[in-house]
N, C-alpha and C positions, 0 to 999 in steps of 0.2 A: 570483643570483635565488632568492627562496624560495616557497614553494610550501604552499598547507595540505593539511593528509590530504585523502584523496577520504571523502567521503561516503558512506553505506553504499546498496549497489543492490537493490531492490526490484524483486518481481515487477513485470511488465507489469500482468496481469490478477487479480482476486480475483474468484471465483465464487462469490456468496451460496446456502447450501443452507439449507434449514426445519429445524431439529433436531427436529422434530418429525416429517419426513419421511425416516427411517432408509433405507426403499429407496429414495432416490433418492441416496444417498451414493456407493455404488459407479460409478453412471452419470455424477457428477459428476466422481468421483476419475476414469473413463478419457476425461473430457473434455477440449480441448486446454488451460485455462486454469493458468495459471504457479501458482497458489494456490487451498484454497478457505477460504471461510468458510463454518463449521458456526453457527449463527447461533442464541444462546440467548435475544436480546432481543425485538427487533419481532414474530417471528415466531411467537412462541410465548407460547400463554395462559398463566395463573399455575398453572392448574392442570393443567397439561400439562408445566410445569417437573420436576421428580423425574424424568419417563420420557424429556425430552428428554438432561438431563446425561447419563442411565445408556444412552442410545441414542449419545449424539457418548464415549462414554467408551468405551464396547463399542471403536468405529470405528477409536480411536486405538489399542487393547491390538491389536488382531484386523487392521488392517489394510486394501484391498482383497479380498487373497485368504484371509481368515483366518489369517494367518502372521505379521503384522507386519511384512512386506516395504517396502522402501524404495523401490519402484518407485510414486510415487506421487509426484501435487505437493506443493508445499509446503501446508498444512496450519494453521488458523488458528482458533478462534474465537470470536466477538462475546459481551461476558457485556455485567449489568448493572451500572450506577456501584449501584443498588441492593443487590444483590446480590451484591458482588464476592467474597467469602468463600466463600459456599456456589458458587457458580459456578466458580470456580475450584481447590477442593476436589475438585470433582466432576473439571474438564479436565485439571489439569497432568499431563502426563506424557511421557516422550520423546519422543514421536512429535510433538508440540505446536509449533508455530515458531514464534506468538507469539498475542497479543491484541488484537483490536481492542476498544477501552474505550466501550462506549456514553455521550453525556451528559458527556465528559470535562470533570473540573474537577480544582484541584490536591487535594483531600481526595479525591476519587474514586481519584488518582493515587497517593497519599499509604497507600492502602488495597490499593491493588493491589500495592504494594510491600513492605507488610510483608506480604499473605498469600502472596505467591511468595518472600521469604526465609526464610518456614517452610517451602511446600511443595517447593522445589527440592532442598534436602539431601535429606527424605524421600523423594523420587522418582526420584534419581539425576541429578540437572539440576545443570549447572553455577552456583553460583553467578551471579547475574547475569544468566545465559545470556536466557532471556525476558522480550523486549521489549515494549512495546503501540505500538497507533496509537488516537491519544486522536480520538473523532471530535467534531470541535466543532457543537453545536446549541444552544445556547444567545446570547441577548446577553450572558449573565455569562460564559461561556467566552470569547466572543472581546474583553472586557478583560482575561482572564487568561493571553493568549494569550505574552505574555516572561516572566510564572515559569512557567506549566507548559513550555516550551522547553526551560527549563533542568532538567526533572526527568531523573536518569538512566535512571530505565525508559522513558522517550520515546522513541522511531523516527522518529515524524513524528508529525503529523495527518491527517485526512482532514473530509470533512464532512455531515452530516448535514443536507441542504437542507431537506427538508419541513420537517422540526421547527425547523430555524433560522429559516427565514421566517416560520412561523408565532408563532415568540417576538416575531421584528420588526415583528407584523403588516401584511409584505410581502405583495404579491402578486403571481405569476411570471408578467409579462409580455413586451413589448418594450420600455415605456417604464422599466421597472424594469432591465432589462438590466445597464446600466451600475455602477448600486448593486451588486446582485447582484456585478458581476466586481468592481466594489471590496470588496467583504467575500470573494471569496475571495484576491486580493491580497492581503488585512492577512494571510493564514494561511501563504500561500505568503514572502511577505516574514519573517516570522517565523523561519519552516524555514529560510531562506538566513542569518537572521542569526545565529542558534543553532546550525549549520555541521549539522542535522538532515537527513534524506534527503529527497530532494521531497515534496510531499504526494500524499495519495490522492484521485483528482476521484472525483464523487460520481457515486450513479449514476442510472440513467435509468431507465423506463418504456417507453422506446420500442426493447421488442427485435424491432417487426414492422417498424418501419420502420427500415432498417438505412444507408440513406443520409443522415439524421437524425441516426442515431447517430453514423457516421461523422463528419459533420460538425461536430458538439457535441464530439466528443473532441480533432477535430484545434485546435478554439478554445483548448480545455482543454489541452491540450498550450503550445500557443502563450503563455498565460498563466505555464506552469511546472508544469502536472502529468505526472510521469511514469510513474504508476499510473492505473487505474483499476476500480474495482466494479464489477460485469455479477450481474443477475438474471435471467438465460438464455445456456444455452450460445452460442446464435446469434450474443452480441455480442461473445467471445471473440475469435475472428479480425480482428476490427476494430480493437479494442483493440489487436492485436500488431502489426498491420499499423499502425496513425498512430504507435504511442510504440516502433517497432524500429526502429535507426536505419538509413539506405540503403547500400549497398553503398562508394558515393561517400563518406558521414560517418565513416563505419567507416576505410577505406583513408586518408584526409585525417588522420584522429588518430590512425592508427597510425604516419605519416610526421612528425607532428609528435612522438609520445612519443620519435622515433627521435632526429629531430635533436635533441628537449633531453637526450636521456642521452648522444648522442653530443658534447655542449658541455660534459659534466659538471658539469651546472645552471647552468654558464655562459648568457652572451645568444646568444642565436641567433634566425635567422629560419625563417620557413616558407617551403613551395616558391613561394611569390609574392614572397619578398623583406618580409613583413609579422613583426617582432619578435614572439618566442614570449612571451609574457609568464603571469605566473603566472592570469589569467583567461583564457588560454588553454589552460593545461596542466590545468585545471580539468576544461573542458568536452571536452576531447578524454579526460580521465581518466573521464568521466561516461556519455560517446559509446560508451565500448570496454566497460565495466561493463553498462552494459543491451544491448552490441552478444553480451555472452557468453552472456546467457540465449537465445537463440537458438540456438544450436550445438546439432546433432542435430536440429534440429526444421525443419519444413517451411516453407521461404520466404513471407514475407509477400504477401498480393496488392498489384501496384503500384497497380493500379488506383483503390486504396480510398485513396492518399494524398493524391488532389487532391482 
């Protein structure tokens, strides 16, 4: 039996910060979320751009504690398909884990990759090393949704609802619902075909009402997202708590990784007598990947998973 690589595993949570709001960096960085995003696009006016790059630039040189220390989450963030040059000029530097590409299109992509084969050598950055997450908002993105798949600086996608609806002049209802979950569909089907990491579910408004949120994630999960954006701390826990897998999923694919290395990728079964097949060796490889980002950290609440 053969088997594809595993897929690469992505935080749980991505905490959007204002780059324009420098003191709230520190508070964000000792928050519980897996990632943040320092956010150069939505957030920030045009003329407020120069002090926000030289404020998320400071953050990455200097650190939390002013030392550069690696005690911090991973590290992220949002430029413009507009501006991808000067924006990135300003970010790259070791401290940086990757990109989210506002507006992703493949000339967006296309720009984002020769300005990081220049500035990776100059900054000490491997080759290659930085990756993006293209956020799709457009209807022209999502017919371009199988070549930009196949661009190498790809990770995934993620998506940009407001501005997507508003290209489709949708409107986010209930009777719309369905549409909706079929356009994230076509994004999520894309990622599984182009063997890319799940996608990033989009985020919400609703960090007061947290049983809301809960329940919009655990959908979003169910559809195939394994990440998710939070623009308040509050919705972190939630996040880890519906896309961490259970103690139960965890132990089940660690029994399964067992018996297929103990077949020597031979046929084998699981503890039910059910054939290990390679869409199983898949998803138990997937299971113990987002099961790792957990270790050291504080148990999810069960509660928030129904």
């Amino acid at each position: 039996m053969t088997t594809t690589a595993p897929v690469p595993t992505l935080p749980r949570s991505f905490l959007y910060v204002p780059a324009t709001r420098p003191e709230l960096f520190a508070n964000a960085s000792s928050s519980q979320a897996d990632a943040l995003i320092l956010d150069l696009e939505d957030a920030v006016p045009v003329t407020h751009k120069s002090a926000a790059r030289r404020s998320v630039r400071q953050w990455l040189t200097q650190g939390p504690d002013g030392t550069g220390s690696d005690d911090r989450p991973a590290q992220w963030v949002r430029v413009n398909a507009e501006s991808v040059d000067d924006d990135l000029e300003a970010v790259t530097h070791p401290a940086l884990d990757g990109v989210f590409l506002a507006k992703c299109s493949p000339s967006a992509l296309d720009e984002l990759a020769a300005a990081l084969e220049r500035l990776e050598p100059e900054r000490g950055l491997t080759a290659g090393s930085l990756k993006a997450i293209g956020l799709v908002e457009s209807a022209h993105a999502l017919l371009q949704l199988a070549e930009m798949a196949q661009h190498p600086r790809l990770l995934t996608f993620g998506i940009g609802e407001v501005d997507l609806l508003a290209d489709l002049r949708m409107t986010r209802t209930e009777r719309s619902a369905a549409a909706l979950d079929s356009l994230r569909s076509q994004i999520i089907l894309h990622c599984a075909a182009a063997q890319l990491a799940p996608p990033v579910a989009p985020t919400s408004t609703a960090f007061r009402d947290l049983d809301a949120f809960a329940d919009s994630t655990r959908h979003l999960h169910d559809l195939g997202f394994r990440s998710r954006t939070a623009i308040h701390p509050a919705q972190v826990p939630v996040i880890h708590t519906v896309l961490t897998p259970d103690t139960s999923a965890v132990e089940s694919a660690r029994d399964v990784m067992a018996r297929f290395d103990a077949a020597g990728a031979g046929v084998t079964t699981d503890a039910d007598g059910r054939m290990i097949d390679a869409a199983v060796i898949r998803q138990a490889r997937e299971t113990l990947g987002r099961a790792d980002l957990l270790q050291g950290q504080e148990p999810p609440d069960p509660d928030l998973r129904r």
